[in-house]
C-alpha positions as CSV (number, residue, x, y, z in Angstrom):
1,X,0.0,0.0,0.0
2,X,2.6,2.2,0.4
3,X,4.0,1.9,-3.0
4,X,0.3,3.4,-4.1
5,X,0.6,6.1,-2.1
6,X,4.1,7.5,-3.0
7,X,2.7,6.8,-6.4
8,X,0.1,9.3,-5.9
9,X,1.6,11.6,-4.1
10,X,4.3,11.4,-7.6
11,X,1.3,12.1,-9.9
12,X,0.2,15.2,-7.4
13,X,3.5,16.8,-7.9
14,X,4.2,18.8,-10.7
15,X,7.7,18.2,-12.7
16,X,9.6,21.3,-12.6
17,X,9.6,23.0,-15.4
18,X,12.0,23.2,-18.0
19,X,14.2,26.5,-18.4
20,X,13.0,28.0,-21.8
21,X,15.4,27.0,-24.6
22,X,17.5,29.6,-26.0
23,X,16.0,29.2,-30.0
24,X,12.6,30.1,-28.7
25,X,13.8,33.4,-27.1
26,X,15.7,34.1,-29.8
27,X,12.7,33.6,-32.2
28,X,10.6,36.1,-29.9
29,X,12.7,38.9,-29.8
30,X,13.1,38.7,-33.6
31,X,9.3,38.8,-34.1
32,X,9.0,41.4,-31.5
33,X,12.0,43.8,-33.0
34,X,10.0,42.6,-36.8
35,X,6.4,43.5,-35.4
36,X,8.1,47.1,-34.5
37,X,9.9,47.8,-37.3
38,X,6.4,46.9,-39.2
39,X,4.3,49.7,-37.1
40,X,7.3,52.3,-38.0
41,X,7.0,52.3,-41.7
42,X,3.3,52.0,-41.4
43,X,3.5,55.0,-39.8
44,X,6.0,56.5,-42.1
45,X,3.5,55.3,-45.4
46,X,0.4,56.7,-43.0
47,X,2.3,60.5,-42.7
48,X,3.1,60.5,-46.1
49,X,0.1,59.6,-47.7
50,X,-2.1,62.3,-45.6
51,X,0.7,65.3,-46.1
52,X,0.5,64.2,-49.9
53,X,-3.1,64.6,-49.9
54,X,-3.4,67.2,-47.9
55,X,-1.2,69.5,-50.3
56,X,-3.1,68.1,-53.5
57,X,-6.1,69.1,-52.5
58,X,-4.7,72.5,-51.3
59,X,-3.7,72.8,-55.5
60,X,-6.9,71.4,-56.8
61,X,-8.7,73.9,-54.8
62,X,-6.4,76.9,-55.8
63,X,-7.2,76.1,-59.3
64,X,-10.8,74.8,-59.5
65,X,-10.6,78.3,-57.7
66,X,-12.9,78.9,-54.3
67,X,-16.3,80.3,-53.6
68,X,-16.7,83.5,-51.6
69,X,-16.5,82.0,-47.9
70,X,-13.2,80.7,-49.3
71,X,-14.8,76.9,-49.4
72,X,-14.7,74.9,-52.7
73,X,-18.3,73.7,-53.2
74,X,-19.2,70.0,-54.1
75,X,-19.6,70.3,-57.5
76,X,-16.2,72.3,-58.0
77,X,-14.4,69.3,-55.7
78,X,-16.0,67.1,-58.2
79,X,-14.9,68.7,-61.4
80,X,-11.5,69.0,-60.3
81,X,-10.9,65.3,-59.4
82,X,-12.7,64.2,-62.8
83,X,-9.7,64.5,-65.5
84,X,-10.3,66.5,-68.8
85,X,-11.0,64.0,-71.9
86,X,-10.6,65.5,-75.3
87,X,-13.8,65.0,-77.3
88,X,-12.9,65.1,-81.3
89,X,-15.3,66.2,-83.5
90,X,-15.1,65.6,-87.3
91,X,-16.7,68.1,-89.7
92,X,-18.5,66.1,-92.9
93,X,-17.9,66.7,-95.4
94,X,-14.5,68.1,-96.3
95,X,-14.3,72.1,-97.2
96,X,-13.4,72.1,-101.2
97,X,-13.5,75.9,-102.3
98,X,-12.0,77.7,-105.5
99,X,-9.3,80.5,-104.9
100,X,-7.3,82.5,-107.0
101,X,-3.7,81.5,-107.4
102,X,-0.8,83.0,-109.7
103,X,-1.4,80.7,-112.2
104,X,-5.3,81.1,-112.1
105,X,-8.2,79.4,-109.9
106,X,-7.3,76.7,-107.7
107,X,-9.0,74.7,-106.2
108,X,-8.6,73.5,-101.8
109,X,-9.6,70.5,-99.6
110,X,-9.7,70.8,-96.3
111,X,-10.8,68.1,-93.7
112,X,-11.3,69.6,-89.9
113,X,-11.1,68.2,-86.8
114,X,-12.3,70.1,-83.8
115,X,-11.4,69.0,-79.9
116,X,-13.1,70.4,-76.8
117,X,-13.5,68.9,-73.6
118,X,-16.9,70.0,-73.5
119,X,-19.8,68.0,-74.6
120,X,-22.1,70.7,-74.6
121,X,-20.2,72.4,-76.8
122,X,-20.0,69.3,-79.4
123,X,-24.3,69.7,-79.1
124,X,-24.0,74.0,-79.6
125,X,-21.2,72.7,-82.7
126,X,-23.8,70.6,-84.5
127,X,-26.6,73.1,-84.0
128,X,-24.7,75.8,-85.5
129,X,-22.9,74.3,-88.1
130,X,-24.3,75.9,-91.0
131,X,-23.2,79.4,-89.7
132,X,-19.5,77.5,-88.9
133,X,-19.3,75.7,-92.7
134,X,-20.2,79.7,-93.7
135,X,-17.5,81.3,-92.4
136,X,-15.1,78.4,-92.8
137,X,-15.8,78.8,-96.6
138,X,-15.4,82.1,-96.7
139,X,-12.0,82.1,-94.5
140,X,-10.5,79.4,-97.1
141,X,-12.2,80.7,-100.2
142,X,-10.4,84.2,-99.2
143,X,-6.9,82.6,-99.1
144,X,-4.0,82.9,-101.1
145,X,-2.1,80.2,-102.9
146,X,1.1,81.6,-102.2
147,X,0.7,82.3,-98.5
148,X,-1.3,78.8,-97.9
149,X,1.9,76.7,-99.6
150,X,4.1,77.9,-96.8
151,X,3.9,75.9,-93.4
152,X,3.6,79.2,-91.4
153,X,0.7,79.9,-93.6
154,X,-0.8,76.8,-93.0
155,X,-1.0,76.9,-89.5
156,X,-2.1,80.9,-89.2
157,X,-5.1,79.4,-91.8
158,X,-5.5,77.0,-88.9
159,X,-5.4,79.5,-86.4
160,X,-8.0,81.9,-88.0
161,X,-10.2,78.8,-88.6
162,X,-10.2,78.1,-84.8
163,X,-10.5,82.0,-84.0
164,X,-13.5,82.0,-85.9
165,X,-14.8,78.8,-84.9
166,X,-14.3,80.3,-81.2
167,X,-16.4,83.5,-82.1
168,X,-19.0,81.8,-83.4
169,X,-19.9,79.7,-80.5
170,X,-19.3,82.8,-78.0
171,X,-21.6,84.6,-79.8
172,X,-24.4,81.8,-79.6
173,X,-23.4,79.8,-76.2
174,X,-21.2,82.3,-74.4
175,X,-18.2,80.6,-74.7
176,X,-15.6,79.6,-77.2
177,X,-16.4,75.8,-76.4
178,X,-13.1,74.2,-79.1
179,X,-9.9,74.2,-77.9
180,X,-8.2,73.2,-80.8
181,X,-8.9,73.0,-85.0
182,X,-7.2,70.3,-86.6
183,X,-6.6,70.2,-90.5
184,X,-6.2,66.6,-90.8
185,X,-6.0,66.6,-94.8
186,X,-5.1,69.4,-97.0
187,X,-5.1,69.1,-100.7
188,X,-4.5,72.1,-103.0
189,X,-4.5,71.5,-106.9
């Protein structure tokens, strides 16, 4: 009987415990040191990120400009974070007009492009296009052969045609609506 009881009273005790090995302390500092050098550039990214933002939207409210009380409104913070996206508009048919040359009449083609990044203004462009084909026909009919050859020439016929493009649709919408004129084929005979 005494064997059972120093058997139980071997069971109640507890066997000492083991001194924690030396890889598994090693292994919990590393994650401890990895765990802290993990919060520091989270914290790095975290400033960055909000001084970044903080001064982009200090630019895209000093150009989308600011309302009286100094506050961009909702639609003006909208507008600015929405990127411009040239629209192209092709004018059908091609311009052919007679001019008079050296050498006698000659005759020009001209096929325009026109890009705004307004789609009103593509709506204002197609309602007013016969007073636009007018003056564009007039503005190519009244050039001359030897001042059209020349590149300059080219592009202050290009210029003109977007200057008076631009008048037009101030006069009849308020504002000149194209940004550019493209003369994406020119043929002179």
């Amino acid at each position: 009987m005494a064997s059972k009881g120093k058997e139980r009273i071997d069971d109640d005790e507890e066997p000492a415990a083991a001194p924690p090995s030396k890889k598994k302390a090693v292994i919990k500092w590393i994650l401890i040191v990895l765990g802290v050098l993990v919060l520091v550039a989270a914290s790095i990214a975290a400033t960055m990120y909000f001084m970044n933002s903080s001064s982009h939207g200090k630019d895209a409210a000093h150009e989308a400009g600011q309302s009286s009380t100094g506050k961009t409104t909702k639609e003006e913070k909208e507008k600015s974070k929405q990127p411009k996206v040239a629209i192209y508009y092709k004018i059908d048919p091609p311009f052919v007009v007679n001019f008079q040359g050296q050498s006698g009449t000659r005759f020009l083609q001209v096929a325009i492009e026109l890009m705004t990044y307004d789609q009103e203004a593509i709506a204002a462009i197609e309602m007013h296009m016969p007073v636009i084909r007018n003056n564009i026909v007039f503005l190519l009919s009244g050039a001359n052969y030897e001042q059209i050859n020349t590149l300059e020439g080219k592009q202050k016929l290009r210029a003109d045609t977007l200057a008076e493009i631009q008048k037009i649709l101030k006069d009849k919408i308020g504002r000149p609506g194209v940004e550019e004129v493209y003369f994406t084929s020119i043929v002179m005979q």
